[in-house]
Each structure stands twice: as structure tokens, then as C-alpha cells.
N, C-alpha and C positions, 0 to 999 in steps of 0.2 A: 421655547421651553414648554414642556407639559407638563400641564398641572397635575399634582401626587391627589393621590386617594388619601381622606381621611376618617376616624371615628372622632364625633365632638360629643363629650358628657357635659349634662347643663345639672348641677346640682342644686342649683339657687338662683332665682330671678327676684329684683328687688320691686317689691311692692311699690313704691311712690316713685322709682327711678327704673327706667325701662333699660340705662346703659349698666345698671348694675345687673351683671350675671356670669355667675359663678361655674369654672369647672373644667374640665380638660381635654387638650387635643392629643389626637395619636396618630401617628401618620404611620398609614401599613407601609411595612418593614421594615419599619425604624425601633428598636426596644427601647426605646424613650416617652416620657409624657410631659405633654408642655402645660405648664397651670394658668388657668386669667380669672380676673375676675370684675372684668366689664370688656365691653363689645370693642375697644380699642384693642387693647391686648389680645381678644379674640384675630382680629383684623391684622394684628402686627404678626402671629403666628402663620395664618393663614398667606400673607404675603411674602413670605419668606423663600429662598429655592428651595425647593428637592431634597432634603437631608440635610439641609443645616441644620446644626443647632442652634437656639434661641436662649437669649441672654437676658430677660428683662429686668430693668434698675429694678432695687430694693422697694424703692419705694412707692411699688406699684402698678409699675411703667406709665403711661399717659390719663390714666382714669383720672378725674377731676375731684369725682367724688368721694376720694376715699383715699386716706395715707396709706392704709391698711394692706400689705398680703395678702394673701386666700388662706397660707399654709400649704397650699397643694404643691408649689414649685414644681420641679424638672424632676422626675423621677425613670429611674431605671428597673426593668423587668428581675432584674438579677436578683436583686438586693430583697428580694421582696416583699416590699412595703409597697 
């Protein structure tokens, strides 16, 4: 499989935690954006095939440090938010 091209935004890097960071992927040609907000999530996007979509739990997906969301989730070009 080949690996897709992406665009990663880092809106937020955690000062006293280097796995906290915040912000979105976009993979060209896909009208979707995938949210994380630590370097797991970042990883778990990234390792995904080609055009899937990604699902992650509520609760943050794998990040240790943090119950918390980003807010950013899955968003769609359409809709435009």
C-alpha cells in the first residue's frame, strides 16, 4: 500500500507534556478532517489506510493524559465549519 499525502495543523503543544498536542489532519483528497489531541491519536490517524475514516472513542482515544476532547473532532468541508 502507498502511503497518502497529508496536511497536519498543530494548534497547541503542552508545555510540561510533550505528548499533549493539539490539532488536525487532512488527508489530500479526502473532504474530511481528523481531530487529536496528543501524539497517539496523531499516530492512530496516520496509520490508518488510504481513505478510511477514523473513529476515535469519546474519550479521547489512547492519550493518558487527558479525559478531555479537543472539540476539533471529524469535520466535513461542506458544512462549513
Amino acid at each position: 500500500m502507498l502511503p497518502g499525502s497529508y496536511i497536519v495543523r498543530i494548534y497547541r503543544r503542552g508545555k510540561d507534556d510533550p505528548r499533549i498536542v493539539v490539532g488536525v489532519v487532512e488527508e489530500v483528497g479526502v473532504r474530511e478532517k481528523k481531530g487529536f489531541h496528543c501524539i497517539e491519536e496523531l499516530r492512530l490517524i496516520l496509520d490508518l489506510p488510504v481513505g478510511q475514516p477514523i473513529r476515535l472513542p469519546r474519550s479521547g482515544g489512547n492519550c493518558e493524559t487527558s479525559g478531555k476532547g479537543n472539540g476539533l473532532g471529524t469535520k466535513s468541508h461542506r458544512d462549513g465549519r
